[in-house]
SELO-12525 format. One line per 4 residues: number of its first residue (from 1); their letters; for each residue x, y, z of C-alpha. Coordinates in nm, 2 decimals, padded with zeros to 4 digits, always signed. Example, Ala and Ser with C-alpha at 12.3 -4.5 7.8 and 13.67 -1.06 7.14 Angstrom:
# SELO-12525
1) as) +01.23:-00.45:+00.78 | +01.37:-00.11:+00.71
//
This chain:
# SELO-12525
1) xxxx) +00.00:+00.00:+00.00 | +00.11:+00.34:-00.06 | +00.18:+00.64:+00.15 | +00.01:+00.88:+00.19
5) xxxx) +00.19:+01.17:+00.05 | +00.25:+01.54:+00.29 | +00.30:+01.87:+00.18 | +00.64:+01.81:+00.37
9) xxxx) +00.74:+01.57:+00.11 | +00.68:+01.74:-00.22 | +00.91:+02.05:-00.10 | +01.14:+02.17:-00.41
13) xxxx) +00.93:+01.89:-00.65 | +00.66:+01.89:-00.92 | +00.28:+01.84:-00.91 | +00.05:+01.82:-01.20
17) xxxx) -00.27:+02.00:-01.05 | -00.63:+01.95:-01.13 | -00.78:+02.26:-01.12 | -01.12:+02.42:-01.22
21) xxxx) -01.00:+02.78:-01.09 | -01.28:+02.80:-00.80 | -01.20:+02.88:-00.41 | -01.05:+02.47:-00.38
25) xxxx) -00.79:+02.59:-00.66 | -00.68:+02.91:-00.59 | -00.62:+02.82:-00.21 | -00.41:+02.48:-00.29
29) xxxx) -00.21:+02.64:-00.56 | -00.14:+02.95:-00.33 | -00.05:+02.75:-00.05 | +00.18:+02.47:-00.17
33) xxxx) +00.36:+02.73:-00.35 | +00.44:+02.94:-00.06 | +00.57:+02.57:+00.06 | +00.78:+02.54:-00.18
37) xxxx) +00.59:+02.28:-00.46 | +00.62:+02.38:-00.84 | +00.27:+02.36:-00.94 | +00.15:+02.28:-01.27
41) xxxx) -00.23:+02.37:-01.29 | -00.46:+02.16:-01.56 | -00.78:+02.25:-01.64 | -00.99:+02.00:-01.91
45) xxxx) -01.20:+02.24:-02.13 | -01.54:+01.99:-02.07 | -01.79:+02.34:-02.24 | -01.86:+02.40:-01.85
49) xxxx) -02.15:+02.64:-01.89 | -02.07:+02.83:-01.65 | -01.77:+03.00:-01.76 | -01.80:+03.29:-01.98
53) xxxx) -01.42:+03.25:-02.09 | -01.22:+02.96:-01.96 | -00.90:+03.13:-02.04 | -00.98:+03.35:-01.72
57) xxxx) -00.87:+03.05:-01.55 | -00.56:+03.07:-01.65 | -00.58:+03.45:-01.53 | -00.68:+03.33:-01.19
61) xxxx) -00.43:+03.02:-01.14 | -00.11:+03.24:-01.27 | -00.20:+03.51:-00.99 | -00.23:+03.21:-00.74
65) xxxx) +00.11:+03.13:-00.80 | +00.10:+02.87:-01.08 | +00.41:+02.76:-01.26 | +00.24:+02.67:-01.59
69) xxxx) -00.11:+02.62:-01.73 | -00.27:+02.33:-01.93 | -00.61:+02.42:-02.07 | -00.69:+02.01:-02.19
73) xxxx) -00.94:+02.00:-02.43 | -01.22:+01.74:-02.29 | -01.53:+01.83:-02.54 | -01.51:+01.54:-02.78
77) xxxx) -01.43:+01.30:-02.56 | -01.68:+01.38:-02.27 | -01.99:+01.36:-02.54 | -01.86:+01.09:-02.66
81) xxxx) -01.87:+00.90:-02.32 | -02.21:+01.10:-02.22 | -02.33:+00.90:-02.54 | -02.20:+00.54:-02.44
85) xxxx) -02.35:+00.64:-02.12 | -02.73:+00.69:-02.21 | -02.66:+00.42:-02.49 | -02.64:+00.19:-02.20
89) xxxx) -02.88:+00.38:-01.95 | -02.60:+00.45:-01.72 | -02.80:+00.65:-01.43 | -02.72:+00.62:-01.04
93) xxxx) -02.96:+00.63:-00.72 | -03.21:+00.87:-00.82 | -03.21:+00.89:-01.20 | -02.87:+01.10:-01.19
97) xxxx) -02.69:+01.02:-01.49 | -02.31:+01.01:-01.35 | -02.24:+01.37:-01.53 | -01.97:+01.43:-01.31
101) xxxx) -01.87:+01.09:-01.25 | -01.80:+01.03:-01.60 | -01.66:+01.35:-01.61 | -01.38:+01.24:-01.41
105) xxxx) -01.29:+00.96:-01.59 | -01.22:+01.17:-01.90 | -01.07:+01.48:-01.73 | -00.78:+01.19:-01.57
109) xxxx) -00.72:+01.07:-01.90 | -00.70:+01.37:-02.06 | -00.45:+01.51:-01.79 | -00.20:+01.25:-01.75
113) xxxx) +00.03:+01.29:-02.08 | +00.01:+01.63:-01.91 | +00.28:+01.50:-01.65 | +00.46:+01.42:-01.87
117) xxxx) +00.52:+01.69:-02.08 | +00.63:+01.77:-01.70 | +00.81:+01.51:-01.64 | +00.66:+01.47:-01.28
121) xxxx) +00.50:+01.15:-01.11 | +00.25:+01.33:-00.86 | -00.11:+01.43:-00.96 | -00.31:+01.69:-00.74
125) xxxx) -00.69:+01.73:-00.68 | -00.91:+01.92:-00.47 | -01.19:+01.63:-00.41 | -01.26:+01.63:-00.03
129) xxxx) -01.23:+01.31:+00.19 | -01.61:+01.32:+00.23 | -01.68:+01.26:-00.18 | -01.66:+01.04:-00.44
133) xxxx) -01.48:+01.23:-00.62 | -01.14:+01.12:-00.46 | -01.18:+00.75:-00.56 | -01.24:+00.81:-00.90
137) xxxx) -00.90:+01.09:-00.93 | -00.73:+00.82:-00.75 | -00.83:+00.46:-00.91 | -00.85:+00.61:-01.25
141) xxxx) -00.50:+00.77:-01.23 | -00.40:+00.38:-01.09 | -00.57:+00.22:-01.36 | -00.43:+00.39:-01.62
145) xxxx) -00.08:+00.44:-01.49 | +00.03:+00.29:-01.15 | +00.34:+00.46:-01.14 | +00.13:+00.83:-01.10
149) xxxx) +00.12:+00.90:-00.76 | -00.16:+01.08:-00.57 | -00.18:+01.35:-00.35 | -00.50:+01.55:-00.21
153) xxxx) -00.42:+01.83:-00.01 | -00.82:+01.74:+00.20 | -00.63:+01.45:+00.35 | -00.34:+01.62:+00.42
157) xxxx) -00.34:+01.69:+00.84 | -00.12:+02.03:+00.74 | -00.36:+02.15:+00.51 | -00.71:+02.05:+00.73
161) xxxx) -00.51:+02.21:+00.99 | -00.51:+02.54:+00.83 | -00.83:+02.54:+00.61 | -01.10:+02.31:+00.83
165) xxxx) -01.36:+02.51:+00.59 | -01.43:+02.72:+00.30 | -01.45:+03.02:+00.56 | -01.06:+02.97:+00.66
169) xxxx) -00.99:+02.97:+00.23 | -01.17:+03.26:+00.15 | -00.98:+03.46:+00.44 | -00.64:+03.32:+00.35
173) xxxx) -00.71:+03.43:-00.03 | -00.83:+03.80:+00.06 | -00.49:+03.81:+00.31 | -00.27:+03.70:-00.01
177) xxxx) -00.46:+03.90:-00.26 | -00.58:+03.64:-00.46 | -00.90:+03.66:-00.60 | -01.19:+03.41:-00.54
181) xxxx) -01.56:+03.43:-00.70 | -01.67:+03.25:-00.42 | -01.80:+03.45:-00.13 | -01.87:+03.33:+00.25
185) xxxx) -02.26:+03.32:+00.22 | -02.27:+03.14:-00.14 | -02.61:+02.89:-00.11 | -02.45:+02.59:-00.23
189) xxxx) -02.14:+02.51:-00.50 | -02.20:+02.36:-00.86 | -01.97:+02.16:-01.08 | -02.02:+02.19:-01.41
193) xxxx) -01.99:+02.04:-01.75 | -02.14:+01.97:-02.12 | -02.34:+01.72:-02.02 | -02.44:+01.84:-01.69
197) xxxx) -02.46:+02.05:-01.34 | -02.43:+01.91:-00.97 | -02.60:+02.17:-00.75 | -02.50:+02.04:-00.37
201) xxxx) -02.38:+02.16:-00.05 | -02.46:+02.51:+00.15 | -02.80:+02.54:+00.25 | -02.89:+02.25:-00.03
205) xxxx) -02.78:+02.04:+00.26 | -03.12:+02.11:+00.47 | -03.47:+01.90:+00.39 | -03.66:+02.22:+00.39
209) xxxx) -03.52:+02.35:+00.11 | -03.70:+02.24:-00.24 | -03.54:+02.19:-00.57 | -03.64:+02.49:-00.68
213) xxxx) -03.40:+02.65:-00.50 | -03.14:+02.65:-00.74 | -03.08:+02.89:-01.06 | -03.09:+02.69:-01.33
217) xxxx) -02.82:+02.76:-01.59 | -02.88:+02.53:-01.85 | -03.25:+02.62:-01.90 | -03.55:+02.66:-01.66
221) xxxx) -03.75:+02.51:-01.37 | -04.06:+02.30:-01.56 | -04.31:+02.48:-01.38 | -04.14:+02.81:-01.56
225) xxxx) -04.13:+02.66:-01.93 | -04.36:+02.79:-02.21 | -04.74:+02.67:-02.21 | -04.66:+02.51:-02.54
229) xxxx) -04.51:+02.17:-02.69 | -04.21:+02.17:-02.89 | -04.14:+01.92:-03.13 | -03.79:+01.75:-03.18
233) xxxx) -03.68:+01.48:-03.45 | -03.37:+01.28:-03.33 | -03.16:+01.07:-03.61 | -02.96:+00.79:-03.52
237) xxxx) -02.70:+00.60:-03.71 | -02.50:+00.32:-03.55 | -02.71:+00.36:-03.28 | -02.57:+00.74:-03.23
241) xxxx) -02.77:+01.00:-03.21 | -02.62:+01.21:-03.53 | -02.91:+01.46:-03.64 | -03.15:+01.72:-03.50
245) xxxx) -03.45:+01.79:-03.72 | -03.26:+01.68:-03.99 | -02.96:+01.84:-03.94 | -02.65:+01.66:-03.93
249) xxxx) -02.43:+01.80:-03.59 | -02.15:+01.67:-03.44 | -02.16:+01.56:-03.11 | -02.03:+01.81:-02.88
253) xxxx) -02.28:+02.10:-03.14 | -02.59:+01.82:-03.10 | -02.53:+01.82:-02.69 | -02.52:+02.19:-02.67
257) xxxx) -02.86:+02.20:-02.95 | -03.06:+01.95:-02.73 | -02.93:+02.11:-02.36 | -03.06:+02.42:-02.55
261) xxxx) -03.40:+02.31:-02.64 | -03.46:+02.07:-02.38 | -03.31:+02.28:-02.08 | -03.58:+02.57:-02.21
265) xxxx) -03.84:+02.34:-02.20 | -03.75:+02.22:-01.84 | -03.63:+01.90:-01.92 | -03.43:+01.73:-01.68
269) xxxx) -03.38:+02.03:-01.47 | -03.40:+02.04:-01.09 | -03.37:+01.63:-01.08 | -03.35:+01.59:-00.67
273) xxxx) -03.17:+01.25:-00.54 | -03.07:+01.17:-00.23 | -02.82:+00.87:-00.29 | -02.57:+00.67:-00.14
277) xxxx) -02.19:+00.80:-00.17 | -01.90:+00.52:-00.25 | -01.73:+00.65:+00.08 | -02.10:+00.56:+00.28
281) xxxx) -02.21:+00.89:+00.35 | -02.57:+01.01:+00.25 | -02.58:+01.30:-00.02 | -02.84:+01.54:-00.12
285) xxxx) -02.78:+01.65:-00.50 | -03.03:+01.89:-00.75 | -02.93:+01.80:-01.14 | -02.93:+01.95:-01.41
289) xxxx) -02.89:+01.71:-01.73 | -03.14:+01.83:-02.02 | -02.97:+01.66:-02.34 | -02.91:+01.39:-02.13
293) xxxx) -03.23:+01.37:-02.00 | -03.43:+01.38:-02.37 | -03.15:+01.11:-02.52 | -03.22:+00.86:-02.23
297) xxxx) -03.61:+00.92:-02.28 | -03.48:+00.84:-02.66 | -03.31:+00.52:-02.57 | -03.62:+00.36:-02.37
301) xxxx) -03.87:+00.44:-02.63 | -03.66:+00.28:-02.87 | -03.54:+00.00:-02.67 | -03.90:-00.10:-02.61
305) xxxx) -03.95:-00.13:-02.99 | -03.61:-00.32:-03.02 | -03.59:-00.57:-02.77 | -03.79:-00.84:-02.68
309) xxxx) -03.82:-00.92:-02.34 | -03.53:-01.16:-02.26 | -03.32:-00.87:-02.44 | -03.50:-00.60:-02.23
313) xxxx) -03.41:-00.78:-01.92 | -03.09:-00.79:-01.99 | -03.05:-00.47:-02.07 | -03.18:-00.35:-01.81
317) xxxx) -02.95:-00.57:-01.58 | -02.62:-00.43:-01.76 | -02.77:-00.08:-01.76 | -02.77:-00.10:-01.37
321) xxxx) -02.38:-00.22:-01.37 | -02.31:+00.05:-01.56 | -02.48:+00.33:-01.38 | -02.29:+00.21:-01.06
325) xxxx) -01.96:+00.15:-01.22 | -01.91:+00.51:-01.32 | -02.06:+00.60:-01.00 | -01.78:+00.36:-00.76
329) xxxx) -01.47:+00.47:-01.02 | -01.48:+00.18:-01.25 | -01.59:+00.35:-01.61 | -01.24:+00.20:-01.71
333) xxxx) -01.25:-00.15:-01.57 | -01.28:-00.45:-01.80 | -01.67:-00.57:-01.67 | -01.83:-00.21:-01.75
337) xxxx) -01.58:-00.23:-02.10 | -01.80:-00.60:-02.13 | -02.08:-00.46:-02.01 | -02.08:-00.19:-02.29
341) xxxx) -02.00:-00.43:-02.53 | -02.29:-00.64:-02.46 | -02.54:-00.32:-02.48 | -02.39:-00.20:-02.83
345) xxxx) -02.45:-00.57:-02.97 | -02.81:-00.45:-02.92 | -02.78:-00.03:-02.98 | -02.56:-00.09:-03.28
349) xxxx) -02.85:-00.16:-03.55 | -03.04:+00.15:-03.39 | -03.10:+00.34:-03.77 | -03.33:+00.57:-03.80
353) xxxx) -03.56:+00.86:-03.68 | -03.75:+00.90:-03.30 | -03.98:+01.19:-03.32 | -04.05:+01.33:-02.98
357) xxxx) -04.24:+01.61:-02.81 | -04.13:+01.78:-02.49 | -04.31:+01.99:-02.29 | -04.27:+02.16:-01.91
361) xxxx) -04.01:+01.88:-01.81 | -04.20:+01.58:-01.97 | -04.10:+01.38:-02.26 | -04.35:+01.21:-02.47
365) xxxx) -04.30:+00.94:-02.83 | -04.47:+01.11:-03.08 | -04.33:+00.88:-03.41 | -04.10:+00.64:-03.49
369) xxxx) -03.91:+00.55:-03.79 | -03.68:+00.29:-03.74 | -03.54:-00.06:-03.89 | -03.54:-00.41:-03.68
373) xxxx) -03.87:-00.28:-03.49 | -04.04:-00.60:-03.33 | -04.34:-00.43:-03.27 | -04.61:-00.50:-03.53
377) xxxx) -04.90:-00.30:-03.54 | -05.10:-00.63:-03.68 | -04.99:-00.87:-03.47 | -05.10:-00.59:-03.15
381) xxxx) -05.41:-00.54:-03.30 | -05.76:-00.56:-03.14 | -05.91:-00.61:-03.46 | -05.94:-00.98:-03.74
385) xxxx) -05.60:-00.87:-03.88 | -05.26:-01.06:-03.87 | -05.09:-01.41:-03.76 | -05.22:-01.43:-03.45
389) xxxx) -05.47:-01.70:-03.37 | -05.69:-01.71:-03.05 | -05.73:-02.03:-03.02 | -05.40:-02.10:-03.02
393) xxxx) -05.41:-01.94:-02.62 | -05.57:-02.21:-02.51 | -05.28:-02.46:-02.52 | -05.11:-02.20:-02.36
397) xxxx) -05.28:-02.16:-02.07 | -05.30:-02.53:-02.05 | -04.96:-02.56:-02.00 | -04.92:-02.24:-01.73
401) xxxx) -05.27:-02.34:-01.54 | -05.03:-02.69:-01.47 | -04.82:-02.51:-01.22 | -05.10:-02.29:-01.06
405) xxxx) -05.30:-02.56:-00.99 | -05.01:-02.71:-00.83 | -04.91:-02.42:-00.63 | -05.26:-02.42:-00.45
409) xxxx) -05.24:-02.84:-00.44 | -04.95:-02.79:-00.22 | -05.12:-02.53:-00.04 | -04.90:-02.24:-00.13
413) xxxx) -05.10:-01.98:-00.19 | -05.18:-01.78:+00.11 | -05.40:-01.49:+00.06 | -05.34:-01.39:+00.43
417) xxxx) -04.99:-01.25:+00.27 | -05.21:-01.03:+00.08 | -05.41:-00.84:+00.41 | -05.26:-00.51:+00.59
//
């Protein structure tokens, strides 16, 4: 087992610094400079809404104390594993659909070549000892390369000793004339990316405070959206979502097109979850995840018409494996890769067109146009049309009446059970 690594024992070295340029950021890369740590600050580009200009945080890490600044372009890759994600209906506890945990796993990868160019072995982040966060900077950086070591300055006894709170870092920054955004009575902190926005902490922590609580940024409460439906036609190839009402996007232009129109329509905003934490601890988290939100409505509908039930099931099975594997830090181990596999074997011969409409936060099937359906309008039908012959349900029943029968033979059946 490793140990644990001290400010005391990266004095005169390197670190390789994750760093979004918020309070956690400026404070670290302040105060290991002033102990003596060459710190190279990384930021991953991942369209975080809300930054006006990311190259401010380059501004606001040099003035910290930075050595050098990598702005790590995440974009591509992070829609591309948002997409895998809803492919396989990847949510967690809740309906939360791991936008920052898979966030994390891309933001690692991206920032590793980074130390090398630096030629330094240590990688920094600001995750807390209380989140999940610090398993998934940790196991990724150990699954990808084992000979990265980790250190986060919230387990460090030094740092805790000096900064028990976000209080203590906002005083330090004012005394060193470093600026922050954040301010001492901010109602709760937000991380933020393409795909998606965790609202948590601050007064977010108390049950009497609703959902609604929050400012949206990537579109509007339901209850606020127009009195109106809106119409969207999704087009898939390869089972990827590749148009928008017939236009032909990209996938970091089609995420920022749907968070557009579904966010404005309420979808998938103000999701409230209470879930279980890898580390144990309870969490209270508001989402915002509209693009996600209308592609995993997307999925479903057209899994239903896909799959036939044994499929379904499994499906369903892997989708849950995969929700909790990005969620526990395991987005990179070889049973979600399987997992993922298994799922594309199905979403692979998605072509063609979903037609949906969304309106105040709901999304409803309006038409679908698509190849491989096993739905038949005939064979479904009330009316004299298609294979299906009646008759042919009394054998069937036959055959299923042997083991009910049996079960109330063997006195099994015990409607008591059944009584409050």
């Amino acid at each position: 087992m490793a140990d644990r690594i001290e400010i005391k024992d990266l004095k005169e070295q390197g670190v390789v610094a994750l760093v979004s340029g918020g309070l956690d950021s400026v404070t670290f890369t302040r105060w290991a400079s002033d102990h003596g740590v060459q710190v190279h600050c990384c930021t991953a580009d991942l369209g975080q809404p809300d930054e006006e200009n990311i190259d401010d945080i380059e501004a606001r890490m040099r003035k910290a104390g930075a050595a050098t600044f990598t702005l790590v372009d995440g974009r591509k890759a992070l829609a591309e594993a948002g997409v895998l994600l809803v492919i396989c209906g990847g949510s967690y506890e809740g309906g939360y659909l791991n936008t920052t945990g898979i966030a994390r796993a891309v933001t690692t990868r991206k920032a590793l070549p980074v130390l090398q160019d630096h030629g330094v072995d240590v990688l920094s982040h600001g995750a807390t000892g209380r989140g999940n966060d610090q398993t998934r900077f940790q196991l990724y950086a150990n699954m990808l390369d084992p000979t990265i070591r980790v250190y986060a300055p919230w387990r460090d006894p030094a740092f805790l000793a000096e900064f028990p709170g976000r209080s203590e870092m906002i005083a330090y920054c004012e005394s060193q004339g470093v600026s922050v955004r954040a301010t001492r009575d901010k109602p709760y902190s937000t991380d933020a990316n393409l795909l998606g926005l965790t609202h948590e902490a601050g007064k977010l922590e108390q049950l009497d405070v609703g959902p609604r609580f929050i400012t949206p940024q990537f579109g509007v409460h339901p209850q606020d959206a127009p009195d109106e439906t809106t119409r969207v036609v999704l087009g898939f190839s390869g089972g990827v979502p590749v148009r928008v009402d017939g236009e032909s996007l990209g996938l970091v232009p089609l995420f920022d097109r749907l968070n557009l129109l579904a966010g404005s329509n309420g979808v998938g905003i103000g999701i409230h979850a209470v879930e279980n934490r890898y580390v144990g601890i309870k969490s209270r988290g508001v989402y915002e995840q509209p693009a996600m939100q209308l592609l995993q409505a997307a999925y479903d509908y057209i899994y239903q018409l896909t799959l036939d039930r044994r499929s379904l099931e499994l499906y369903k099975s892997l989708s849950n494996i995969v929700g909790r594997q990005i969620y526990e830090a395991a987005w990179f181990h070889p049973s979600t890769a399987a997992a993922i596999r298994a799922i594309r074997s199905f979403s692979d011969a998605i072509e063609g067109e979903l037609t949906l409409d969304i309106y105040k936060g709901h999304v409803d099937f309006a038409k679908a146009d698509f190849d491989r359906i096993l739905y038949s309008p005939d064979d479904a039908s009330m009316e004299g049309v298609g294979d299906f012959d009646h008759t042919d349900a009394e054998g069937f029943l036959g055959v299923l009446g042997v083991s009910a029968r049996g079960l109330h033979a063997a006195k099994q059946v015990r409607l008591e059970d059944f009584d409050l």
